[in-house]
C-alpha positions, 0 to 999 in steps of 0.5 A: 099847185102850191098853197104855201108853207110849201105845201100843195093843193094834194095836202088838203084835197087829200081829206076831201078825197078820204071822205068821199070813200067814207061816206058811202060805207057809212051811209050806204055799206053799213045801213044796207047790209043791216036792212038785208039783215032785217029783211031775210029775217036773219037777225031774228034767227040769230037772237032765236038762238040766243046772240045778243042784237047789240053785239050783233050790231057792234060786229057789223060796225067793227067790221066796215070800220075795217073797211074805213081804214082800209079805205083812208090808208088807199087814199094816203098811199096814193096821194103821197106815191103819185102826188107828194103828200107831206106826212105830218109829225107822228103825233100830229099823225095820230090826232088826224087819225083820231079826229077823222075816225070820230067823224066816221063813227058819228057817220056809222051811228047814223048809218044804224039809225037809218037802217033801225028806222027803215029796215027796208033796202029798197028805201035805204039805198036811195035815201043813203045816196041822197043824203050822201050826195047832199053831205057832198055838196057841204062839205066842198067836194063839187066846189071849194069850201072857200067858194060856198055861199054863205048860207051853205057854210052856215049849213055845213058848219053843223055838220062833223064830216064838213070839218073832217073833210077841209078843218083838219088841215091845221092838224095835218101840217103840224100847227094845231093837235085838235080842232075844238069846234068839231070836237065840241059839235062831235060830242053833241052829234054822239050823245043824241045820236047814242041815245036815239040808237039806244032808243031803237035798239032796245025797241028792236030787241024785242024781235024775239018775241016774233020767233013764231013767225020764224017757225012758220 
């Protein structure tokens, strides 16, 4: 289906198709593996033994972002061998990269604040889907962007993943090198979400203080 410029429907729904492999790793992967952490009580045996929770924790994120790019790279391969995906210039390149791996590390910082909040895997697991399925619903996966009424685009237009999914589309086919609005939304996302994290990192450093438990 071709959507001009010679372009073709693959060359945007491409974005959507990389979120939807995203958004489970950062919302579900990461946030469970974190809570069976807690459960198991490995993470207080790791801090009994003198390993720093933060880069425990920084451990975790560098390994599903692995995942994440895993992931992005299956999803171009994929649209470019069977559906004609154009590749942008490299710069242009780079800067979708980038701005998407923003997205993705606001999504995981989130994830980590859901599992600080709950540590419990029976609850991040449905709470993960639900939030997922919602993120799903603004950011133009079960029906076009263009198709939302108009209070969802309102919801959605505070939301990171919402412009990494369908706004990046300028940066792709080489008319743009940012887009200011998620990047001015990102950096409001990061600071709270940082110093929530911070927040609840440092409340649950503290575990070292329950090693009796451990002993038991």
């Amino acid at each position: 289906m071709d959507i001009g410029n010679g372009y073709h429907l693959i060359d945007k729904y491409f974005m959507i198709t990389i979120g939807m492999g995203i958004l489970p790793i950062a919302l579900i992967s990461f946030p469970m593996w974190l809570g069976n952490s807690f459960e198991n009580n490995s993470m207080e045996r790791m801090i009994y033994f003198g390993v720093s929770f933060r880069k425990m924790m920084l451990g975790d994120i560098f390994a599903h972002l692995i995942l994440v790019f895993i992931s992005m790279a299956f999803n171009i391969l994929f649209a470019f061998i069977f559906f004609g995906l154009k590749f942008p210039h490299l710069l242009n390149f780079i800067m979708f990269i980038l701005h998407y791996l923003i997205a993705v590390i606001l999504a995981m910082i989130i994830g980590g604040i859901f599992a600080l909040v709950f540590r419990n895997t029976q609850i991040l697991m449905p709470f993960g889907l639900v939030v997922m399925f919602v993120l799903y619903m603004f950011c133009g996966v079960f029906i076009t962007y263009d198709e939302m009424p108009a209070f969802f685009k309102n919801v959605a237009s505070f939301i990171p993943m919402k412009y990494a999914m369908n706004d990046l589309y300028d940066i792709w086919t080489n008319q743009a090198l940012w887009n200011v609005q998620f990047l001015n939304l990102s950096v409001i996302y990061l600071i709270v979400s940082i110093v929530l994290l911070a927040v609840l990192i440092k409340k649950n450093s503290g575990l070292s203080t329950k090693i009796g438990r451990i002993r038991e």
